[in-house]
C-alpha positions as CSV (number, residue, x, y, z in Angstrom):
1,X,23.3,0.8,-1.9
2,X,19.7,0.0,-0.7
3,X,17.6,-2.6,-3.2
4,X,14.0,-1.4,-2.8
5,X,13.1,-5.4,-4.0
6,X,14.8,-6.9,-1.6
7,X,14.6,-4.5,1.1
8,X,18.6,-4.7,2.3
9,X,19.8,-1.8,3.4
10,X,16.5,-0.6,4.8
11,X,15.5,-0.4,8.5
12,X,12.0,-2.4,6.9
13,X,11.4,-6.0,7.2
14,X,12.1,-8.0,4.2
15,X,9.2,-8.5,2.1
16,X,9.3,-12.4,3.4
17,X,8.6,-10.7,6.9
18,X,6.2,-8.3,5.6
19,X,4.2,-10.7,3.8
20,X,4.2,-13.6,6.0
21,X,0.6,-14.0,6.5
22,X,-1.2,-11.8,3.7
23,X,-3.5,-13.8,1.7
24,X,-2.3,-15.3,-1.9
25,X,-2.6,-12.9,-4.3
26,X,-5.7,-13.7,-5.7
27,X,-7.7,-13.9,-3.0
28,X,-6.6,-10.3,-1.7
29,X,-7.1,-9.1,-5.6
30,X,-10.8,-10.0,-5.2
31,X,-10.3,-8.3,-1.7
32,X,-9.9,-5.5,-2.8
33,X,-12.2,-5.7,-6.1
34,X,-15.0,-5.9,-3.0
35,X,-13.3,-2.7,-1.1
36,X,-12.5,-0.6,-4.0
37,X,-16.6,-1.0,-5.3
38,X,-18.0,-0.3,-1.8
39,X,-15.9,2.9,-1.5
40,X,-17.0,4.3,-5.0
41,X,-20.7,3.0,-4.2
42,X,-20.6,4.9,-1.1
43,X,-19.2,8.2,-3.3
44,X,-22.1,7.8,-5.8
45,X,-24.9,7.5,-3.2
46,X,-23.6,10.3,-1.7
47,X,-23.5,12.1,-4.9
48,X,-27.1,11.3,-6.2
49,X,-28.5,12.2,-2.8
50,X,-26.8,15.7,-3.1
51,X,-24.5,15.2,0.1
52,X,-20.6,15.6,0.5
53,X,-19.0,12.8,0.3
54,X,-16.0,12.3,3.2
55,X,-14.3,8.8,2.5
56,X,-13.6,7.0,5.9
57,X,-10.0,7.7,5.9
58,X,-8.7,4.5,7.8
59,X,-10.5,2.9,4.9
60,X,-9.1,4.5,2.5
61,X,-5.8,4.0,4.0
62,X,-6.5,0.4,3.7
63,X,-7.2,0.0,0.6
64,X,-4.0,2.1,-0.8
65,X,-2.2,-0.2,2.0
66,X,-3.4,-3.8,0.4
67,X,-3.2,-2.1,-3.4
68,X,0.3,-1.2,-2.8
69,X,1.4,-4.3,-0.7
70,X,0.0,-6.1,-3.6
71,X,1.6,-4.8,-6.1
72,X,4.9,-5.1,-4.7
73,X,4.5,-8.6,-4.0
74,X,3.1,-9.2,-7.5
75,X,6.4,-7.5,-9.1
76,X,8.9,-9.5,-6.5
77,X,7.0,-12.4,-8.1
78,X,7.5,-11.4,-11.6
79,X,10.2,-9.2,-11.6
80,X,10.3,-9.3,-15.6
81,X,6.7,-7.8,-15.7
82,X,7.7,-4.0,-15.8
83,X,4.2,-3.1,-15.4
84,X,4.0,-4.9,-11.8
85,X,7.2,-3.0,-10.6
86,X,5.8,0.0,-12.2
87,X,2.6,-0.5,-10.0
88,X,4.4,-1.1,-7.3
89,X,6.4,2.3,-7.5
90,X,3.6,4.3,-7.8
91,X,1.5,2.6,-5.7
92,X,4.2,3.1,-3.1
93,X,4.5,6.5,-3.3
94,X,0.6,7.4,-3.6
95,X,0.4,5.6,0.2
96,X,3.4,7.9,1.3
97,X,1.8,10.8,0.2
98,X,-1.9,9.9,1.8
99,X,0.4,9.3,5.3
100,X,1.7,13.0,5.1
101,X,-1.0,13.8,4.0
102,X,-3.2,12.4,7.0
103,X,-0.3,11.9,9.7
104,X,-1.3,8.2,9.5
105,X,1.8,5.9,9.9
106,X,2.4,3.0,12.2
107,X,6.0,2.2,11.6
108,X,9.3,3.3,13.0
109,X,9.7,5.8,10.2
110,X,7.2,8.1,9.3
111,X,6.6,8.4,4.8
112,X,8.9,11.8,4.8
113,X,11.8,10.0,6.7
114,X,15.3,9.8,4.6
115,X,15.2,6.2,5.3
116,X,12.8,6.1,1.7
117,X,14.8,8.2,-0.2
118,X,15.8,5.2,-2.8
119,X,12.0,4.2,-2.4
120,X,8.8,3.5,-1.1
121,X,8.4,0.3,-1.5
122,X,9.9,-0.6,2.1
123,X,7.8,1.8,3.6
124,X,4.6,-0.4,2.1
125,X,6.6,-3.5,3.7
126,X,7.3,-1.9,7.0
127,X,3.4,-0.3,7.0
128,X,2.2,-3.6,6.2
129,X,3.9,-5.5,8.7
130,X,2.4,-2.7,11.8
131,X,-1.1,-3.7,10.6
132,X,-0.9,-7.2,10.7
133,X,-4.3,-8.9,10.3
């Protein structure tokens, strides 16, 4: 049977491959503190000047990228916190659905693929791992 946490049985690297050269948590929490408040300040500007607002979608992407890269790592590094590895399921799942949404994967496997029937969370791993930094 596939384990989402430790990616076996997936065609995804393990989160040690994923994750190789992401930033310690902390630093890519504050990361995306920065990214999350730009993207909102951009939506109320846009909003007080009376205009549509149209998020950049590869930013978007980004940020639901890091948020739910982060998440898993935080709940692989405290697996008894069932908040992180409930963050980190539905974090998963909200990037799948923007990607079939948007047709924007860069892995093998695209976010509808059986491969993530059991889960998401490998898809996050293998996503993360295609951008690279």
């Amino acid at each position: 049977m596939p384990d989402p946490i430790t990616g076996e049985g997936f065609d995804a690297p393990s989160p040690e491959v994923a994750y190789k050269v992401a930033p310690d948590m902390l630093s890519e929490a504050a990361s995306l503190t920065e990214l999350s408040e730009r993207l909102q300040v951009e939506a109320a500007t846009a909003s007080m000047a009376g205009e549509p607002y149209e998020p950049d979608e590869y930013q978007e992407r980004l940020y639901l990228l890091r948020r739910a890269a982060l998440a898993d790592r935080l709940s692989i590094a405290y697996p008894d916190a069932e908040d992180f590895l409930n963050d980190a399921v539905q974090l998963a799942h909200k990037l799948a659905e923007f990607d079939r949404e948007h047709d924007t994967h860069e892995g093998k496997y695209g976010p509808g693929a059986i491969e993530w029937d059991p889960s998401h969370r490998p898809y996050v791993r293998q996503e993360y791992d295609k951008w690279g930094w």
